[in-house]
N, C-alpha and C positions, 0 to 999 in steps of 0.2 A: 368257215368250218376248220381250217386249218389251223388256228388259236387252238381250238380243240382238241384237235386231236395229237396236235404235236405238246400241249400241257397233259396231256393222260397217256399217249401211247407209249412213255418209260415204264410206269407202272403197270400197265397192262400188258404187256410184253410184244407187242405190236400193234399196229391201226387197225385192225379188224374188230379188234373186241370195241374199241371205240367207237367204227361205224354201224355194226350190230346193235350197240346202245340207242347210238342215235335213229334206224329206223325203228325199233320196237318204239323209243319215245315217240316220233313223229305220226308212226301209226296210231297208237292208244289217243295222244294229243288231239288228233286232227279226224280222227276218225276214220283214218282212210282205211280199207282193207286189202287183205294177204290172201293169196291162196294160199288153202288150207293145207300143202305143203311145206311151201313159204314159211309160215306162221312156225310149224314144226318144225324145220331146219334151225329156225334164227332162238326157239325158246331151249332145243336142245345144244346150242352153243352157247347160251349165254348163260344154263346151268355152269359151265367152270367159270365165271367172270364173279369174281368175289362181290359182295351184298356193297363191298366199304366202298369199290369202283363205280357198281351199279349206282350209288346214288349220288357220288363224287360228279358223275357225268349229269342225270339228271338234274342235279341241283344247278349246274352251269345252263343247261339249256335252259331250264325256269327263268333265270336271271338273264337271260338274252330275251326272253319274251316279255319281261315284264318294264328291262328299258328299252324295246321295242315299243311296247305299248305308252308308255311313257313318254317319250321323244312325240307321239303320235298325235298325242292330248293338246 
């Protein structure tokens, strides 16, 4: 995780919005769920986290999953 977050956290002006990303991804991903404060906390901060970040980060997780899965085969 720390590839991650230290390749996005200049752009994003700190590691938070970075790791914000990564639970909402992991949540929706994996199914897992939030209490229903939880869930509000983390959708109402990631409201300021620009669309071009948001997907800059998911796009990196995808591609960890998929040569994860890959190396697996």
């Amino acid at each position: 995780m720390g590839w991650l977050i230290t390749k996005h956290m200049k752009t994003a002006g700190s590691a938070a919005p970075v790791w914000a990303l990564f639970i909402q991804w992991a949540v929706d991903k994996y199914g897992q769920s939030l209490d229903h404060h939880a869930r509000r906390l983390l959708s109402d901060f990631l409201k300021a986290v620009s669309p071009e970040l948001q997907a800059a980060v998911h796009r990196d997780l995808e591609e960890v999953v998929v040569r994860t899965t890959s190396s697996q085969e």
